[in-house]
C-alpha positions as CSV (number, residue, x, y, z in Angstrom):
1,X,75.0,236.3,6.8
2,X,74.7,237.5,10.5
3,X,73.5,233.9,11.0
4,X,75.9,232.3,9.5
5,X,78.8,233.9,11.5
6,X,77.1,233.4,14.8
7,X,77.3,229.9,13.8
8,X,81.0,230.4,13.2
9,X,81.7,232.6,16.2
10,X,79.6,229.6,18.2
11,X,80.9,226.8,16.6
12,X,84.4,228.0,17.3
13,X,83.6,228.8,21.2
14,X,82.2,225.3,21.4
15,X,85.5,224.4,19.5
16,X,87.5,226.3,21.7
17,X,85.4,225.4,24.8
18,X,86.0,221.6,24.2
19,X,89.8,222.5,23.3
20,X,89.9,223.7,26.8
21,X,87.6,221.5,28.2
22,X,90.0,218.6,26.6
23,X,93.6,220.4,28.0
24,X,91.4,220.4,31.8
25,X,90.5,216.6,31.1
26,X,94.0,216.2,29.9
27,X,95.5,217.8,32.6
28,X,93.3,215.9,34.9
29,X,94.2,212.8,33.7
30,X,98.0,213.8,33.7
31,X,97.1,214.4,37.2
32,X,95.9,211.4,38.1
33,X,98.5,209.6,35.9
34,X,101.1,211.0,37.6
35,X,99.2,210.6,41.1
36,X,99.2,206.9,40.0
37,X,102.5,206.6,39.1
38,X,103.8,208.1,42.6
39,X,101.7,205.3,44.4
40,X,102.9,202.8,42.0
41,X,106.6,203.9,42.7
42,X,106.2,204.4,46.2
43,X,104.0,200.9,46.4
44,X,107.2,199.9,44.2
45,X,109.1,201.3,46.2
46,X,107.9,199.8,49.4
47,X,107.9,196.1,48.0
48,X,111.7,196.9,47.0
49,X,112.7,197.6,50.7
50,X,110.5,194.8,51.8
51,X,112.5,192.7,49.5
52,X,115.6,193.9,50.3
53,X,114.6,193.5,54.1
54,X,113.7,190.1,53.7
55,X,116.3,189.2,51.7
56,X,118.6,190.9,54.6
57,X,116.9,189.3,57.0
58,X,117.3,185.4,54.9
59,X,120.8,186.0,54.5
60,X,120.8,187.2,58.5
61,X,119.3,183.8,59.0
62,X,121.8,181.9,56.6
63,X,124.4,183.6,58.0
64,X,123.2,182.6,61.5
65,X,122.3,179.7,60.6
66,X,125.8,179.2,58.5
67,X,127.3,180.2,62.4
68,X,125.4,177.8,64.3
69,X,126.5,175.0,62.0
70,X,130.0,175.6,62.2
71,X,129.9,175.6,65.8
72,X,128.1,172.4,65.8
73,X,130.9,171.2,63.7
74,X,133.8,173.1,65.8
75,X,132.0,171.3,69.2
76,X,131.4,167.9,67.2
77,X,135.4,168.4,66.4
78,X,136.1,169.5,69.5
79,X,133.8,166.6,70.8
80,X,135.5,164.2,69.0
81,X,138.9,165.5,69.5
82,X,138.5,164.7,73.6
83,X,136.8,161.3,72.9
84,X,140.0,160.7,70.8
85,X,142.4,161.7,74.1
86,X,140.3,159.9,76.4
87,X,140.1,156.6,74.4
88,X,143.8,157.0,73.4
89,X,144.4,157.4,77.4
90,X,142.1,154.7,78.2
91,X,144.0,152.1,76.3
92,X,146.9,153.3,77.3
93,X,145.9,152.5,81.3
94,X,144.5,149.3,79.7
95,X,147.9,148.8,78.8
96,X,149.7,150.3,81.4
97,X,147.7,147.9,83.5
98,X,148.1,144.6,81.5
99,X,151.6,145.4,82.2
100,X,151.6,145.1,85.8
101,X,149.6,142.2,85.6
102,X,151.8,140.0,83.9
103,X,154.7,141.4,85.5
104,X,152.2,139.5,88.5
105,X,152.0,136.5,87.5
106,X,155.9,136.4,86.0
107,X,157.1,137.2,89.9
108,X,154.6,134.4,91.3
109,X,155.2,132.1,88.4
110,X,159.0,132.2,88.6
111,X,160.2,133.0,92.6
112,X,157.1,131.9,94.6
113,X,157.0,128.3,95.5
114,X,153.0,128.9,97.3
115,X,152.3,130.0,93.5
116,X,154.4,127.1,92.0
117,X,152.6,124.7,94.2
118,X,148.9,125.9,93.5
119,X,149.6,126.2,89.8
120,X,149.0,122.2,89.1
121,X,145.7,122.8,91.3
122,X,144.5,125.7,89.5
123,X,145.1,123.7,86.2
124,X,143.1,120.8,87.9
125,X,140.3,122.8,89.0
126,X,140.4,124.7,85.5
127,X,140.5,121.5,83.2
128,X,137.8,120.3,86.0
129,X,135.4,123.1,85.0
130,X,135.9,122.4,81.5
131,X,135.0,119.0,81.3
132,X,131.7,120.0,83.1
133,X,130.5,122.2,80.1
134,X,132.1,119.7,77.3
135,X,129.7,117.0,79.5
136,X,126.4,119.4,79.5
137,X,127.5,120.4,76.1
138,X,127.5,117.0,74.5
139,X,124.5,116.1,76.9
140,X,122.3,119.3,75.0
141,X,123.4,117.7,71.6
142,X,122.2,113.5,72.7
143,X,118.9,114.8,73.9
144,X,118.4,116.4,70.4
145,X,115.8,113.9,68.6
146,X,117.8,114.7,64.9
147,X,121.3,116.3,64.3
148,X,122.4,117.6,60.9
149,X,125.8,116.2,59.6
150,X,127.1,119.9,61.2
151,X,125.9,119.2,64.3
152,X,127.0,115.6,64.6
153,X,130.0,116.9,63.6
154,X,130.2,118.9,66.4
155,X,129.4,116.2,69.1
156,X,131.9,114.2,67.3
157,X,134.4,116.9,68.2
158,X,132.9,117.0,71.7
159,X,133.5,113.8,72.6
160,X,137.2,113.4,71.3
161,X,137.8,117.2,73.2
162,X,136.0,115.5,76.7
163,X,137.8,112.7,76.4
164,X,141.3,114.4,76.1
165,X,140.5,116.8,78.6
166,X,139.3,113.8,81.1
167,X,142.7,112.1,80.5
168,X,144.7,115.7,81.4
169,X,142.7,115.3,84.8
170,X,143.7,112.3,85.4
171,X,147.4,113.2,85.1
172,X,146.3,115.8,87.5
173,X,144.8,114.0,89.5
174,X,146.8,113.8,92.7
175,X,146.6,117.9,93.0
176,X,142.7,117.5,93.3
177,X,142.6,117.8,96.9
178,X,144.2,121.1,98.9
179,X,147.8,122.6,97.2
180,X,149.4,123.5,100.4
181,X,148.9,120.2,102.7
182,X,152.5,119.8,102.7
183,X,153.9,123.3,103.0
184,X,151.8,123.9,106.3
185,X,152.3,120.6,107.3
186,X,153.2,121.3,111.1
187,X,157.3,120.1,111.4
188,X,157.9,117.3,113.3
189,X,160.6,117.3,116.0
190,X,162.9,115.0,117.1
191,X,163.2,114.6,121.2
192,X,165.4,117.4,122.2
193,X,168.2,115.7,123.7
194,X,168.9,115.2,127.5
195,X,172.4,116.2,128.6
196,X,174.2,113.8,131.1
197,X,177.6,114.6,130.2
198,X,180.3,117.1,128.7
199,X,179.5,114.9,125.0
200,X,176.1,115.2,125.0
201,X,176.9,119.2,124.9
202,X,178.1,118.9,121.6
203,X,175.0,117.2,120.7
204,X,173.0,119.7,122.0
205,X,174.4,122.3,120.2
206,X,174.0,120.5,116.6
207,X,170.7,120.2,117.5
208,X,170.1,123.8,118.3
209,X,171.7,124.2,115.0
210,X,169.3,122.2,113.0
211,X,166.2,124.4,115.1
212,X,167.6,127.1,113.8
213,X,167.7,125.9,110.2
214,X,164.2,125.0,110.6
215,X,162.9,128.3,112.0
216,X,165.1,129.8,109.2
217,X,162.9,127.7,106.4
218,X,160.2,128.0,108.0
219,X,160.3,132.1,107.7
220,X,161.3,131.8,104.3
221,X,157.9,130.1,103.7
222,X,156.4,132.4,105.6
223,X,157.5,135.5,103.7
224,X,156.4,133.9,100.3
225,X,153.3,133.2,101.4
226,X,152.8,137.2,102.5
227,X,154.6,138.3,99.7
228,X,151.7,135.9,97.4
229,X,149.0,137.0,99.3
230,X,149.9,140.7,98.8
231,X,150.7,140.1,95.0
232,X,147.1,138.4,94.2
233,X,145.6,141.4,96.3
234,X,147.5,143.7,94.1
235,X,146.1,141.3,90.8
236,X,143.0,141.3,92.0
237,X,142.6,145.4,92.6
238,X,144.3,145.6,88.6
239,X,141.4,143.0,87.4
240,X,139.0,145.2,89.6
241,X,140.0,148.0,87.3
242,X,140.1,146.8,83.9
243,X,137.1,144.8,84.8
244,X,135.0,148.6,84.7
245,X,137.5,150.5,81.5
246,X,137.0,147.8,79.3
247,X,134.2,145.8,77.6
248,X,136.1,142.3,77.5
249,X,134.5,139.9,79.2
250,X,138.0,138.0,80.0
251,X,138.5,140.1,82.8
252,X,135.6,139.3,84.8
253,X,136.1,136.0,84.8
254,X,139.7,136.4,85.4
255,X,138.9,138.1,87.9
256,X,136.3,135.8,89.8
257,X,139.5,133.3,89.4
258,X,141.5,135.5,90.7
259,X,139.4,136.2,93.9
260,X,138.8,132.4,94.7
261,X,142.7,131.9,94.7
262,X,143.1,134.4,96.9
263,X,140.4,133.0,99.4
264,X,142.9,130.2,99.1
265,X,146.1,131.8,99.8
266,X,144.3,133.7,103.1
267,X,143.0,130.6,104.4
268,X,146.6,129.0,103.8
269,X,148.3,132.0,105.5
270,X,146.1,131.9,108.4
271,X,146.9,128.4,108.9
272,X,150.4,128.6,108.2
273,X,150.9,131.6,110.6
274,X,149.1,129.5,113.9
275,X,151.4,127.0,112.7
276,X,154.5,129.4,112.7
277,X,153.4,130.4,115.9
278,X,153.3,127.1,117.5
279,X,156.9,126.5,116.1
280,X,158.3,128.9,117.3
281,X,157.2,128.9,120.9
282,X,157.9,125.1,120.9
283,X,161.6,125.9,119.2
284,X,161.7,129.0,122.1
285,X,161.0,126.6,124.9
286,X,163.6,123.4,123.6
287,X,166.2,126.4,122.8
288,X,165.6,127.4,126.7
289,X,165.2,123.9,128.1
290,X,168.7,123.0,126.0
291,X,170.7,126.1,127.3
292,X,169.2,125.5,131.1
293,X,170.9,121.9,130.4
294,X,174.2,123.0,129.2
295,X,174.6,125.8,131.9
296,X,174.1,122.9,134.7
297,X,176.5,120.4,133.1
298,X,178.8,123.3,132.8
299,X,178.5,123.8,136.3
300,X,178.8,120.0,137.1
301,X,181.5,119.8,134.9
302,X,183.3,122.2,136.8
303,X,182.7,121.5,139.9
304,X,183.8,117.9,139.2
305,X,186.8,119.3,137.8
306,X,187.2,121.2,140.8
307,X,187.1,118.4,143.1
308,X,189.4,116.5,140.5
309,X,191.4,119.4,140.9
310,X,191.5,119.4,144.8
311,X,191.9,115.4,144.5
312,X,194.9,115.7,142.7
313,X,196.6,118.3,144.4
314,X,196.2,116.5,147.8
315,X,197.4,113.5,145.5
316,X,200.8,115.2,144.8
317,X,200.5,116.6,148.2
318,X,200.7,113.5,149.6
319,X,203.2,111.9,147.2
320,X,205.6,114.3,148.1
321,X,205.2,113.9,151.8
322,X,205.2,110.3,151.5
323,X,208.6,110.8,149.6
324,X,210.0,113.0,152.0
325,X,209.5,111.0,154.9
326,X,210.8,107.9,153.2
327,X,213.8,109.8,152.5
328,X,213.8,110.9,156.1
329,X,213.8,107.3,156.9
330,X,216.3,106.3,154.8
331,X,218.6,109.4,156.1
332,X,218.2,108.4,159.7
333,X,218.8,104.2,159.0
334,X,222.4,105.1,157.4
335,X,223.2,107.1,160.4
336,X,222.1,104.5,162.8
337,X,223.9,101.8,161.3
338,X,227.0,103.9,160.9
């Protein structure tokens, strides 16, 4: 009996020793449950705010990013905007300037007569050029061994082109040679006239008239020309210009043009002006040489009138002494014969 209640009594302490033992092994675990939890939450924890931080930190970046782009667009705009105004006031100096060249060659074309005269020569010298590159043109295509039916077409067309441009320079022919021979042509005088008499002052004077007229022309010319040389100057700074704004190669080549003609109209005005000078000094000296011979057949002429003067007062002088002593005479007979 005793035996059997110690067993109780012991099986209920090791019962109650392994209840306990079970709540410490429970609690422990708890423990350690609740340790792990708190380092799974604060591990949790942790990779939330790195999330967060990083997604912060994207959306920084895209927003940056998002920033940076729209100032690339807002300078591309902005960019674009100014190539815009300076192409827009580009062409309109193109224009500006096309403007003043044809307003050029409208003045020249229409008032000059150096221009007028050089025009048929330019065209001459232009149709020239031309038929040299129809001839080395049509020369390519005959050296060919075989032409397609294109290409003979084309030498067909060629040919029938070199020979219409050949007959246009032989229309032109007589302005081949220099544009200005006649206009600088130095002016030929008649002999200034000699004065021998009162008439020949008359003459004199017509003549003087017709040197004036001369000088007169011969300063018109004069200004043309300047006013030519100073317009293709003016051409040729406007060609200068749109020869570096713009792309078309028209200008250049308008411009080497442009440059040779005005080679031309130097040389011509260089010419012209020792010619001018010549003129004039030779017009200066007949002018004095002329007046020198009025002023001593005015003085001749008077004194001869003078004397004629003297002549025929000592004429009537004498007349009327003559008459008086025949009536004298005549006075002194009647009393005698009384």
């Amino acid at each position: 009996m005793k035996n059997l209640l110690f067993f109780i009594c012991f099986t209920i302490g090791i019962v109650q020793a392994d209840s306990n033992i079970t709540n410490e092994v429970n609690n422990t675990l708890m423990e350690m449950l609740a340790v792990e939890n708190k380092q799974k939450n604060i591990e949790n924890a942790l990779k939330q705010k790195k999330a967060e931080e990083k997604r912060k930190a994207k959306e920084a970046k895209a927003e940056k990013e998002r920033k940076i782009n729209e100032a690339k667009v807002q300078q591309a705009r902005i960019k674009e905007a100014r190539r815009l105004a300076e192409f827009k006031k580009l062409a309109a100096r193109i224009n500006i300037l096309n403007e003043e060249k044809e307003l050029i060659d409208a003045e020249l074309s229409k008032d000059n007569m150096w221009a007028s005269q050089y025009a048929p020569y330019e065209t001459y010298r232009s149709f020239n050029m031309k038929l040299k590159e129809l001839a080395d043109e049509v020369k390519e295509y005959k050296n060919e061994r075989s032409l397609s039916e294109v290409e003979k077409l084309e030498l067909k067309r060629l040919e029938e082109e070199y020979k219409i441009v050949s007959g246009k320079i032989t229309q032109l022919n007589e302005y081949r040679s220099d544009p200005f021979v006649e206009l600088i042509k130095p002016i030929k005088l008649e002999d200034e006239p000699i004065i021998t008499n009162p008439l020949d002052i008359i003459t004199a004077m017509s003549y003087q008239k017709h040197l004036k007229t001369l000088k007169e022309d011969n300063d018109r010319k004069y200004a043309s020309l300047s006013v030519a040389v100073r317009k293709i100057r003016e051409k040729k700074i406007i060609l200068q210009e749109l020869a570096l704004l713009s792309d078309n190669k028209k200008y250049v080549e308008e411009l080497g043009d442009t440059k040779n003609k005005l080679k031309d109209f130097e040389l011509a005005l260089e010419v012209f002006e020792t010619s001018v000078d010549t003129f004039v000094q030779k017009v200066s000296q007949i002018n004095l040489n002329i007046d020198k011979g009025i002023e001593n057949e005015v003085k001749r002429s008077i004194v001869t009138g003078i004397i004629i003067l003297i002549l025929l007062l000592i004429f009537i002088l004498v007349k009327y002494l003559v008459r008086k002593y025949m009536s004298d005479n005549d006075l002194f007979y009647g009393i005698n014969k009384v």
